[in-house]
PATORKE-625618 format. One record per atom (N, C-alpha, C): residue in one letter; x, y, z. Coordinates in steps of 0.001 Angstrom, whole numbers, padded with zeros to 6 digits, always signed. Layout:
N
AXYZ ...
# end
This chain:
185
X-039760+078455+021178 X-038976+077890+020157 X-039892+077661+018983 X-039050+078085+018111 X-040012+078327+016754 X-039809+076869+015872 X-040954+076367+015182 X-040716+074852+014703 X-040896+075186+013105 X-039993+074589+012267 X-040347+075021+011293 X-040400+073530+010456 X-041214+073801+009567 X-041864+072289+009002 X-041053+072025+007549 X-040208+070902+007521 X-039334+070563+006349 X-040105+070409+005174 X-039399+070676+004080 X-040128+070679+003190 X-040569+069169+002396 X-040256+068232+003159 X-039611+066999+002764 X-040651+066059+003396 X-041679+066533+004134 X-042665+066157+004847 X-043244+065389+003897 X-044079+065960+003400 X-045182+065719+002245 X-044597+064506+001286 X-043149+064034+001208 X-042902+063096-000086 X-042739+061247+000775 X-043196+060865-000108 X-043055+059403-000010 X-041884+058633-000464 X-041290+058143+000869 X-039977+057801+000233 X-040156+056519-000059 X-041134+055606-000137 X-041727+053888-001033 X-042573+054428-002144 X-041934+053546-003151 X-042620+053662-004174 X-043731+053072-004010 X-044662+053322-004590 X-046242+053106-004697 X-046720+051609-005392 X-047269+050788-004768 X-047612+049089-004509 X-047653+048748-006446 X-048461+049541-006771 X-049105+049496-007943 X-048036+050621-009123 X-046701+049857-008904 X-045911+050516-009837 X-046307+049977-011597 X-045925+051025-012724 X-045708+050364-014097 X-044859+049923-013807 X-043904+049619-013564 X-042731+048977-013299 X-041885+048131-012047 X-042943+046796-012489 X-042829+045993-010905 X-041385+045465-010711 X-041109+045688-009663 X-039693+045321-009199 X-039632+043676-009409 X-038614+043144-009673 X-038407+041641-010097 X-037622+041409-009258 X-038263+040249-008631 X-037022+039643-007846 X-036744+038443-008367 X-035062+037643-008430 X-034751+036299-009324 X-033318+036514-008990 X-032941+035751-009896 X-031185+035992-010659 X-031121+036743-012019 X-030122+036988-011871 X-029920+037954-013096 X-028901+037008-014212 X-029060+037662-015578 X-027990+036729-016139 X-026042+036535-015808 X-025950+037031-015793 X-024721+037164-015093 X-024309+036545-014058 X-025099+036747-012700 X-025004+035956-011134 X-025131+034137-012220 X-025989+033883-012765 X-026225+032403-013388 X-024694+031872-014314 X-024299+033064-015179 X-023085+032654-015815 X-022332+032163-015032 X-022175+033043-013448 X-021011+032687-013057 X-021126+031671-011860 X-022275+031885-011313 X-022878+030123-010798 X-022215+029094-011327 X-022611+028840-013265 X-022098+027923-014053 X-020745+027522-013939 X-020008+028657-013927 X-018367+029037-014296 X-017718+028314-013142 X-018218+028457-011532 X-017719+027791-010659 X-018407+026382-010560 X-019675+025900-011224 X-019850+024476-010466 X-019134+023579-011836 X-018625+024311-012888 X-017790+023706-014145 X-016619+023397-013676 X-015887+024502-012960 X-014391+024232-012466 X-014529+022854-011043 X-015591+023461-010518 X-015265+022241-009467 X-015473+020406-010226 X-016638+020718-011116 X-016771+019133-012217 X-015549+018972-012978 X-014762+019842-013333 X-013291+019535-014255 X-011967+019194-013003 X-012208+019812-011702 X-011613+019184-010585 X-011876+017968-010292 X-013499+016974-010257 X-013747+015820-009522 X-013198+014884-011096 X-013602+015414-011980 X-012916+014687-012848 X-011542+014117-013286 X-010249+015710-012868 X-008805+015511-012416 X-008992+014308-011311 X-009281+014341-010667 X-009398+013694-009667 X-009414+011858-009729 X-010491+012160-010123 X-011383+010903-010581 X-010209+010232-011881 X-009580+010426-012768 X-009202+010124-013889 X-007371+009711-012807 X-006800+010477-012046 X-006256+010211-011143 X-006382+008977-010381 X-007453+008846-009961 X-007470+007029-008686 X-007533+006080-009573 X-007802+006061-010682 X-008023+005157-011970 X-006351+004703-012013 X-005356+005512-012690 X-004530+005919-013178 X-003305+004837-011602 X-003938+005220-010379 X-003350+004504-009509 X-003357+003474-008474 X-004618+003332-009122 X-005330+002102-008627 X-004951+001133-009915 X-004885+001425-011041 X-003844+000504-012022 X-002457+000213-011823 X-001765+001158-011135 X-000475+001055-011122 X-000095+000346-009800 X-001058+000319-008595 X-001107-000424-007690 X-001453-001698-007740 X-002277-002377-008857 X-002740-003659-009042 X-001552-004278-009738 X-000554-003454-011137 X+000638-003861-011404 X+002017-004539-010381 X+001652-003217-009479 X+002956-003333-008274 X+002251-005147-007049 X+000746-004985-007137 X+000373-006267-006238 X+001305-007704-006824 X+001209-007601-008317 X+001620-007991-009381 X+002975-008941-009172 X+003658-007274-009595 X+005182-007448-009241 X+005741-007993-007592 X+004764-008206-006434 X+004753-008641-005270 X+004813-009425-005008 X+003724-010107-005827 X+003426-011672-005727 X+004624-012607-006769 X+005107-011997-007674 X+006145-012520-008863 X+007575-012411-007765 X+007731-011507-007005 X+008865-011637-006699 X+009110-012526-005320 X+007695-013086-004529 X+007970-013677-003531 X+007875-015546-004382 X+007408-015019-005598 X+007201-016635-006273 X+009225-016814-006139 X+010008-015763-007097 X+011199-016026-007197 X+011800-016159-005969 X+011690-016253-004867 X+012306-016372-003282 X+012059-017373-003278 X+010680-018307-003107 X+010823-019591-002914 X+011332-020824-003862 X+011322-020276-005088 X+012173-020907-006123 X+013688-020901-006134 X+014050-020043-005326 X+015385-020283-004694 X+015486-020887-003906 X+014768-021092-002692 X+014879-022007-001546 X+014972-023145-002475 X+013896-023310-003192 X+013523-024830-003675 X+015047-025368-004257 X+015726-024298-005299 X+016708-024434-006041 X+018027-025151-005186 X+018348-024346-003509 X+018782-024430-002715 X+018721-026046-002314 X+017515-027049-002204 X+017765-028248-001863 X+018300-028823-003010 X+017490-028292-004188 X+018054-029426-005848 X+019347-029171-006233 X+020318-028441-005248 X+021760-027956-005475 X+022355-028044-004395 X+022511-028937-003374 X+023216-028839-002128 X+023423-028302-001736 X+022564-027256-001405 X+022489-026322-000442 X+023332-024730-000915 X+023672-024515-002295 X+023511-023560-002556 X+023685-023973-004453 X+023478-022612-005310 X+023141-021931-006361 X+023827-021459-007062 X+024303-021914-008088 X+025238-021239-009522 X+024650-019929-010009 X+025435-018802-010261 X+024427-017723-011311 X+023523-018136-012426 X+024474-018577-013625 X+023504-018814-014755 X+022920-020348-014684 X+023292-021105-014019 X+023331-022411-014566 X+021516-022708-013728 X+021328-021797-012285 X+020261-022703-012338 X+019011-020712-012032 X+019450-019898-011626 X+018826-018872-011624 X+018334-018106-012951 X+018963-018384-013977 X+019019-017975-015380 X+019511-016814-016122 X+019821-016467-016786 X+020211-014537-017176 X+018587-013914-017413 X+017454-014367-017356 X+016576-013638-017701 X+016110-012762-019507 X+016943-013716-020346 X+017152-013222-021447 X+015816-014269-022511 X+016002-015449-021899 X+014887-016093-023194 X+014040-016964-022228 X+012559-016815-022195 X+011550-017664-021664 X+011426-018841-021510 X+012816-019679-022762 X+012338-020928-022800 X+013597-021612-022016 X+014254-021110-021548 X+015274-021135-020654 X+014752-022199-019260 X+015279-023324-019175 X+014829-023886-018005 X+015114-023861-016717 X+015230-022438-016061 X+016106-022031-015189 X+014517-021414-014459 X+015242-020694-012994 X+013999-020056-012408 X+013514-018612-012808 X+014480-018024-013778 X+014067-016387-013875 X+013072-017061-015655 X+014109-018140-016438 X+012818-018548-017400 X+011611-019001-016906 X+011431-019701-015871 X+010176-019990-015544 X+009489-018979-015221 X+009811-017812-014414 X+009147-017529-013750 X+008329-015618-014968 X+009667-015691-016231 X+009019-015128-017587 X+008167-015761-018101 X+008072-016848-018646 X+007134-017813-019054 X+005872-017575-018112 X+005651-017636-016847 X+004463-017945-015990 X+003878-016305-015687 X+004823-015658-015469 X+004595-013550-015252 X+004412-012956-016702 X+005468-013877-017902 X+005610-012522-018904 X+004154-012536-020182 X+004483-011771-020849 X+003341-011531-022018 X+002973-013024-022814 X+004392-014039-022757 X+004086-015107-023500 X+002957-015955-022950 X+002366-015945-021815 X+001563-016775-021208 X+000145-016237-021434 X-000661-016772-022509 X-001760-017134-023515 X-003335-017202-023027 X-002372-017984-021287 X-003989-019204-020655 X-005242-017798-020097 X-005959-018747-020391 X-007109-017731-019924 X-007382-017073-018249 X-007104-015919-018472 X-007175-015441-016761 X-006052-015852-016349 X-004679-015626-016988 X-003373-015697-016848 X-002987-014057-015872 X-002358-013818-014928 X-001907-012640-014307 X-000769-012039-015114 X-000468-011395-016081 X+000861-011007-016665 X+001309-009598-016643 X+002331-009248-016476 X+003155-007974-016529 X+003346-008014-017731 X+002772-007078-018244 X+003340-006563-020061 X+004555-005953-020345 X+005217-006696-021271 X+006707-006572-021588 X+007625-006815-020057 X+007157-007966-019492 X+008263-008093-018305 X+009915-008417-018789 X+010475-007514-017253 X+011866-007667-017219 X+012267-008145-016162 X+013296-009091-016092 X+013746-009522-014733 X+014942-009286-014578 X+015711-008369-013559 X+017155-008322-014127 X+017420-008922-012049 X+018324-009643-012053 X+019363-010175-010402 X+020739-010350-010752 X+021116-009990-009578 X+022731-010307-009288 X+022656-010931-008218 X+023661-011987-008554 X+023916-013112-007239 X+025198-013127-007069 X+025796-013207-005622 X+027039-013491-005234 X+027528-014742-004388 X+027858-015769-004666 X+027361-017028-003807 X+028577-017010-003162 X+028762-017513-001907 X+029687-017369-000681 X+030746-017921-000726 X+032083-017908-000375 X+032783-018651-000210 X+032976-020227-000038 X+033713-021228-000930 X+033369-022736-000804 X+033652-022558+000477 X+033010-023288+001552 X+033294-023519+002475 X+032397-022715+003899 X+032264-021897+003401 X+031409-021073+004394 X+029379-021289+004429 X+028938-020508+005409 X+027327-020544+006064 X+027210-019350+005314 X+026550-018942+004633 X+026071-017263+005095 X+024869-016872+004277 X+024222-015817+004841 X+023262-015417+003949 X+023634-014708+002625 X+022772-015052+001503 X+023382-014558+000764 X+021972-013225+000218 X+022118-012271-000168 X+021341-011503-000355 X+021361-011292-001985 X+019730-011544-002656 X+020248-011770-003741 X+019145-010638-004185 X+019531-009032-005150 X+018487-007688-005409 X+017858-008586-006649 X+016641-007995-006808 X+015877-008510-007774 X+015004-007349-008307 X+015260-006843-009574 X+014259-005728-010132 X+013241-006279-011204 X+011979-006103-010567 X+011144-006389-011602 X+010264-005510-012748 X+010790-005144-013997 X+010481-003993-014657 X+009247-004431-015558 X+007790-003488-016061 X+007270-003631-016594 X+006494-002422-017395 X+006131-002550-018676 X+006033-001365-019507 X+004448-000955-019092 X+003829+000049-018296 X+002484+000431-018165 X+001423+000060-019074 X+001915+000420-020176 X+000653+000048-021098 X-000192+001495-021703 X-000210+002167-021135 X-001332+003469-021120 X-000934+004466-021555 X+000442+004405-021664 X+000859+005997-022079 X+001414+005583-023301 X+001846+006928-023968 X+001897+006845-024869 X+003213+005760-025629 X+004143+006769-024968 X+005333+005495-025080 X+005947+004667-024275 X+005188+003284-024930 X+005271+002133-023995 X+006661+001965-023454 X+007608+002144-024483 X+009542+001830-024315 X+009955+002425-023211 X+009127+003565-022866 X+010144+004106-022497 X+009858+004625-020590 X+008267+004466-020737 X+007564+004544-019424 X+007105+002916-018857 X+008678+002924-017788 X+008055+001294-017355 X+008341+001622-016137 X+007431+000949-015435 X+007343+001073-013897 X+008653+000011-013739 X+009145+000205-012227 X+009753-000673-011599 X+009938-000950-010148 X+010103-002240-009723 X+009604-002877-008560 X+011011-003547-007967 X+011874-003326-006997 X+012795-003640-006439 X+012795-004214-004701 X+013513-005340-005424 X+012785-006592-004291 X+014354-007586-003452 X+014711-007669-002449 X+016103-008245-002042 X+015348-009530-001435 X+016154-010672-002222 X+015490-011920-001292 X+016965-012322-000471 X+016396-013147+000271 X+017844-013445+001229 X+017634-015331+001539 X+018537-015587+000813 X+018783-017448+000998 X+020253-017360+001569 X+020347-018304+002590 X+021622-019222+003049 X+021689-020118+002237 X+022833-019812+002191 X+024029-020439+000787 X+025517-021081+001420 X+024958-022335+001381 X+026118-023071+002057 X+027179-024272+000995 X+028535-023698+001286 X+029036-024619-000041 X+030268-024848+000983 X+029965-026325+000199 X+030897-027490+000832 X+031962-026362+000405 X+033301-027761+001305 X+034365-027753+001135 X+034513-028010+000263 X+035791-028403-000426 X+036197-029094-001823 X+037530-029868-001056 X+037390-031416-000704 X+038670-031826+000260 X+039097-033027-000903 X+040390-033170-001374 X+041011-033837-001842 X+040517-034128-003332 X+040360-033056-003838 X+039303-032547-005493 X+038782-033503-004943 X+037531-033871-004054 X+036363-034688-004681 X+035553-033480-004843 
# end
C-alpha cells in the first residue's frame, strides 16, 4: 500500500506566539453597551417598584387612619346609647356630617379626624368625609341596629385632589332599644 504524503503537512495551523498582531482578549464595545442597556432596565424596574411601596405604604397608613376614626365612631354610639335611653335620633345626636362645629358625634369626630384640627402631631384625614345612615327600630322593640359608615378622604398626591379620594367602608352594630310610648307619657 502506497502512502502518499498530504500536502498540508508542512503548514502550521497556530499562529506564531510572536504575532504583529496580538490577539486581545476583554469586552468589546458593544457586549459593554448592552451590559449597560440591561442593568438600566432592571434599575428603572427596582425603581417602578420602589416608587410603588411608597405610594402604598401611604395609602395603608391613611386606611390605619380611617380604622381607628371609625372604631372611635362605634363607641361614641354606645356612649350616645346610655345619654339617650338606650337608643339614638338621626340628626339630633349622630349629626348630618355637614359642619364641624356641630355638637353631635359625626361633628366631633370631623373636628378631632378632619383638616380643621391645628394641634401639633394631630392624626388627620385631608379633606375628610363622613357620610351614615341610621335606621332606629321600632318604639317598642330590642334589636340590633346596623348602622354603614363611609369614611372618604382626598389622597393628597395626585394630581387632582377632588376627584381621587380613597374610601373606607365600615358597619357598626348598636342595640337600639325604644321604649314603649304608654298613655303619651
Amino acid at each position: 500500500m502506497a502512502t502518499t504524503k498530504s500536502s498540508r503537512t508542512g503548514l502550521k495551523l497556530n499562529p506564531p506566539k510572536h504575532s504583529p498582531f496580538p490577539k486581545h482578549s476583554g469586552l468589546t464595545l458593544l457586549e459593554v453597551l448592552i451590559a449597560l442597556l440591561v442593568l438600566s432596565i432592571g434599575l428603572v424596574g427596582i425603581a417602578v417598584l420602589h416608587l410603588n411601596s411608597i405610594k402604598y405604604a401611604h395609602s395603608s397608613y391613611y386606611t390605619s387612619v380611617a380604622t381607628a376614626l371609625a372604631l372611635d365612631f362605634e363607641e361614641r354610639l354606645w356612649i350616645s346609647l346610655l345619654e339617650n335611653d338606650g337608643c339614638i335620633e338621626n340628626s339630633t345626636v349622630i349629626g348630618n356630617g355637614t359642619a364641624a362645629e356641630d355638637n353631635t358625634v359625626i361633628g366631633d369626630l370631623l373636628s378631632l379626624w378632619g383638616d380643621t384640627n391645628d394641634q401639633a402631631g394631630a392624626v388627620v384625614l385631608p379633606s375628610l368625609r363622613i357620610d351614615w345612615t341610621f335606621n332606629a327600630p321600632a318604639t317598642g322593640t330590642n334589636a340590633h341596629t346596623d348602622v354603614p359608615l363611609t369614611i372618604s378622604w382626598a389622597e393628597g398626591r395626585f394630581d387632582n385632589v377632588l376627584e381621587d379620594r380613597e374610601e373606607f367602608h365600615y358597619i357598626a352594630r348598636v342595640i337600639c332599644y325604644r321604649k314603649a310610648i304608654v298613655n303619651n307619657e
